[in-house]
LODREN-148883 format. One line per field, with one value per residue (C-alpha): x negated, y, z negated. Coordinates in steps of 0.1 Angstrom, whole numbers. Layout:
N
c1 c(X ...)
c2 c(Y ...)
c3 c(Z ...)
# end
This chain:
376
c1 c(341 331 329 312 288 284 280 254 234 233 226 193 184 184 164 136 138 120 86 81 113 113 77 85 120 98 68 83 93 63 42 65 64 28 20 45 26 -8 5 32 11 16 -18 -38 -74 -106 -93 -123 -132 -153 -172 -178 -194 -208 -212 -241 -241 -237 -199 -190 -206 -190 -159 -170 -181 -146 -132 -158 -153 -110 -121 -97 -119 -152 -169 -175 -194 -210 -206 -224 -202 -182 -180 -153 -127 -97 -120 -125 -93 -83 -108 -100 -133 -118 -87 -90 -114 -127 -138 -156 -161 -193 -190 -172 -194 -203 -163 -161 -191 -175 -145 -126 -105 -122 -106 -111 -90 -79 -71 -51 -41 -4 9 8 35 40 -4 -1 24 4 -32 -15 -6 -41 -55 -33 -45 -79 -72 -51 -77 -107 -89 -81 -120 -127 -102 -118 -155 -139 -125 -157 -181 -162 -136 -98 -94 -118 -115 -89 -83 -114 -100 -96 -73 -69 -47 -39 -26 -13 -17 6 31 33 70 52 90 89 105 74 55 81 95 58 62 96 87 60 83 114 91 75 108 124 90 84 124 137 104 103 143 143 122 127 168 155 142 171 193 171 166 124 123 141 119 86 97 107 79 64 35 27 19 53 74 58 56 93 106 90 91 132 121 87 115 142 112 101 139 142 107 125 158 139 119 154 172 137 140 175 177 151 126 100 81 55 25 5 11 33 8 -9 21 29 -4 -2 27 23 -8 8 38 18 4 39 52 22 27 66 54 31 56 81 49 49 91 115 149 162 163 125 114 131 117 80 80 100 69 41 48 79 63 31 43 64 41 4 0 3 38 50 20 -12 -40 -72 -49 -43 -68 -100 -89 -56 -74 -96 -61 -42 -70 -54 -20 -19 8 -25 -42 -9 3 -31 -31 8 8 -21 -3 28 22 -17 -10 -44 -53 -68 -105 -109 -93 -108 -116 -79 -70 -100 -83 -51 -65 -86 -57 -33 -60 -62 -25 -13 -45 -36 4 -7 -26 -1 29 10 0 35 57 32)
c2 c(249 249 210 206 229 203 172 195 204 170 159 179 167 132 140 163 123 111 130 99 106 143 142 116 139 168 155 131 161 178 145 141 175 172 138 144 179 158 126 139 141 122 139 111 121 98 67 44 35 10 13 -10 8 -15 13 31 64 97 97 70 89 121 97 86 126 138 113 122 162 161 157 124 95 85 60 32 4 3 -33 -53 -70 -99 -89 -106 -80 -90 -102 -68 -50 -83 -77 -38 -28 -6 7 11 1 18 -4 10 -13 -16 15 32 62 51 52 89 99 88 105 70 65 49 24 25 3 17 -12 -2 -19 -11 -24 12 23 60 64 43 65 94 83 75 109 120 97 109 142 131 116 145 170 150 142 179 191 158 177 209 197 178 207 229 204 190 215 213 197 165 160 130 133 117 103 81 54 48 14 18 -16 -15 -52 -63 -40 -32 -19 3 -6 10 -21 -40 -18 -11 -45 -57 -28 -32 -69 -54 -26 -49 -77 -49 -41 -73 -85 -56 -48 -76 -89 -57 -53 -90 -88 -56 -74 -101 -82 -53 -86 -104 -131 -124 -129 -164 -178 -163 -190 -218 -244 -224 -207 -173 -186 -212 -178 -156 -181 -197 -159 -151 -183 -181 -141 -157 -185 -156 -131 -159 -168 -126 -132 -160 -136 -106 -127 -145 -108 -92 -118 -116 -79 -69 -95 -96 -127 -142 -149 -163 -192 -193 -209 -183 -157 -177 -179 -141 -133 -156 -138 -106 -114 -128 -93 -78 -98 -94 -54 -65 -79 -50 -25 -47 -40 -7 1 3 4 -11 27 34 2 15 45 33 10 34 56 33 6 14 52 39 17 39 68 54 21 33 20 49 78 71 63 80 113 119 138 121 121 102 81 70 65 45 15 6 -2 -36 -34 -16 -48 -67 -51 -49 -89 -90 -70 -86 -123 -111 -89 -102 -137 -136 -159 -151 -153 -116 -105 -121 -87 -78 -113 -106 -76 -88 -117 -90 -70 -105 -118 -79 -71 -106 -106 -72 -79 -115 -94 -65 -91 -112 -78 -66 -100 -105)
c3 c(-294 -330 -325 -293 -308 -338 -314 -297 -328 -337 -301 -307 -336 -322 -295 -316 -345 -311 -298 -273 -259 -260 -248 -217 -208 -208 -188 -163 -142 -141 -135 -105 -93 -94 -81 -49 -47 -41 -28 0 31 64 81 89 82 87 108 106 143 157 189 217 240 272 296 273 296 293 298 275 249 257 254 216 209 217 193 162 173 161 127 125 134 114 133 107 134 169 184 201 235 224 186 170 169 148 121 120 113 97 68 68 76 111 114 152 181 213 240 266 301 322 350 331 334 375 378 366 384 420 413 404 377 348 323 284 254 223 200 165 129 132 101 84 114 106 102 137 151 147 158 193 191 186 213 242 234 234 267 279 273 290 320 321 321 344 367 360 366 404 420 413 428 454 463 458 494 489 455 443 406 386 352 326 325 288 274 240 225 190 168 143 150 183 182 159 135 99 88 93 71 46 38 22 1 -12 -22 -44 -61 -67 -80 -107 -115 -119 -139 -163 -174 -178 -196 -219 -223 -235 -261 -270 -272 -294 -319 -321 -330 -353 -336 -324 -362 -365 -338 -357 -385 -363 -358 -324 -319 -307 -265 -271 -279 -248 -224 -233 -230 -200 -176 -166 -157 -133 -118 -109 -99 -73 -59 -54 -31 -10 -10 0 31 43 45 58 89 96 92 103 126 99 101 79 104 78 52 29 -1 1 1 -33 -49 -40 -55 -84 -92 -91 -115 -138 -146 -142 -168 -188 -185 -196 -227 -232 -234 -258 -278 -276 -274 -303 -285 -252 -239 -253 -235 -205 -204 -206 -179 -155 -165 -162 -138 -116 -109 -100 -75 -59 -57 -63 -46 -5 -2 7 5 20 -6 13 15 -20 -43 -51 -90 -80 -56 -89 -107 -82 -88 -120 -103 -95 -67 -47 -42 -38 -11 10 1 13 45 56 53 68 93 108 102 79 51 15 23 34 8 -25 -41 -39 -54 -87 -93 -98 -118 -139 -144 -156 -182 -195 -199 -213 -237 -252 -251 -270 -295 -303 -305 -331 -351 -350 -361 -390)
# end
């Protein structure tokens, strides 16, 4: 006992020679604790729907009233007939679409059954799941007052069951599989991973050894040394993408609908700033295990937890919805879903593809700066 109790003391002292460590074993917990606290929540709240209401009569907007009343829906556009629809959910701007037919009202008023489309984005699957839960209760409850409202006018005997007829059609996804939203998602976090540790750890290798310094006084400059280091990591990174698609479509029936180019521009974009964030923390770590450690804690977290892979975006706090725009797998995977599951090129999604440029120049900039200052 005496001696495990010596291993221990020293144990200790180890762990108090390192107030990163300590500090990071302490408040990685808690920070997780907290941020699935905030984050964890499947309610869907504020489904931007647009409205395409033909009919313009009293019923119809009952119809569009009982959708507003739930709380869910926020009605974000009121279109004109013929709008171009899936340019709509294709640049984001609606998540879902009522369509409301000519008669529609005339068809409840002579006790018909009148017809009404529900169109929704169904690349988020479990968000989809749920607001065609919220529409057949919709449905459900004003077929259930149309009922009502027949029998006392016209008597039970004459009356023959005025309602709506909704068709709910679900784009994208219309299997509604968690695969097909999932699978984007994993690309993103195993292409953070494979960029920022193995970028970080092989520096961080390099200059354990000794070597980082015999390259400093070899004929190469600064850019020669990053980019020579960090190229095989980019080459492997992009061979895990093609990996990932191949088992994602034999797996699982994922298809990519849009093109490829732009999938790779995409992606290139994205590991760019990954690797960048790699070389950033070799900056910043002074073991293998330190390095580790930091980008578990500032890249492979935030992906997980921050960038609507898994948790919804608009249903964490407003403080963490401020935070999750510094995480470039955010704009990645809103570029990546939309190219693989709606089939949709770059062009709607340009602010997506500045941010992840913004966020490549910034990272490798500061990593070029701190590398230089620290092998002086």
């Amino acid at each position: 006992m005496k001696r495990i109790g010596a291993v221990a003391i020293k144990e200790f002292k180890q762990v108090f020679r390192d107030p990163l460590s300590l500090a990071m074993l302490i408040a990685l917990p808690v920070f997780m604790l907290v941020l699935f606290g905030y984050a964890l929540d499947f309610d869907v709240e504020s489904v931007r729907l647009a409205v395409e209401d033909r009919d313009l009569s009293r019923a119809s907007r009952q119809l569009v009233t009982a959708f507003t009343d739930t709380g869910k829906f926020e009605i974000v556009a009121a279109l004109p007939a013929g709008s171009d629809i899936a340019l709509l959910t294709e640049r984001r701007e609606a998540r879902a679409i009522l369509v409301i037919p000519e008669e529609y009202g005339a068809e409840l008023e002579a006790g018909g059954t009148a017809q009404a489309q529900f169109i929704l984005d169904g690349t988020d699957s479990t968000t989809a799941s749920s607001v065609v839960g919220y529409v057949t209760g919709i449905v459900g409850a004003i077929n259930a007052g149309q009922l009502r409202e027949g029998l006392r006018r016209r008597g039970e005997q004459r009356f023959s069951g005025a309602g709506i007829r909704f068709e709910t059609r679900v784009w994208y996804n219309p299997e509604l599989e968690s695969s097909h939203f999932l699978v984007p998602g994993l690309i993103a976090f195993i292409m953070m991973l494979t960029a920022v540790l193995s970028t970080a750890l092989a520096v961080v290798r390099e200059s354990e050894r000794g070597t980082l310094e015999q390259l400093r006084v070899a004929p190469l400059g600064t850019f020669q040394i990053l980019i020579g280091k960090t190229l095989p990591y980019l080459l492997i990174s992009l061979i895990g993408v093609v990996l990932i698609l191949l088992g994602a479509r034999i797996l699982f029936g994922v298809i990519v609908r849009g093109s490829y180019l732009d999938l790779w521009f995409a992606t290139l974009l994205f590991l760019v700033g990954g690797l960048g964030w790699g070389l950033l923390v070799s900056t910043l770590a002074n073991s293998q295990a330190h390095a580790f450690q930091i980008s578990i804690f500032t890249a492979l977290l935030p992906t997980i937890l921050l960038s609507g892979f898994i948790f919804p975006i608009r249903n964490m706090p407003v403080a963490l919805q401020w935070l999750t725009y510094a995480v470039p797998a955010r704009y990645y995977l809103v570029i990546l879903r939309g190219i693989v599951l709606k089939g949709a090129s770059l062009s709607p999604y340009w602010p997506q593809l500045v941010a992840l440029g913004l966020y490549a120049t910034a990272v490798i900039g500061l990593a070029t700066l701190r590398f230089v200052r620290r092998t002086r």
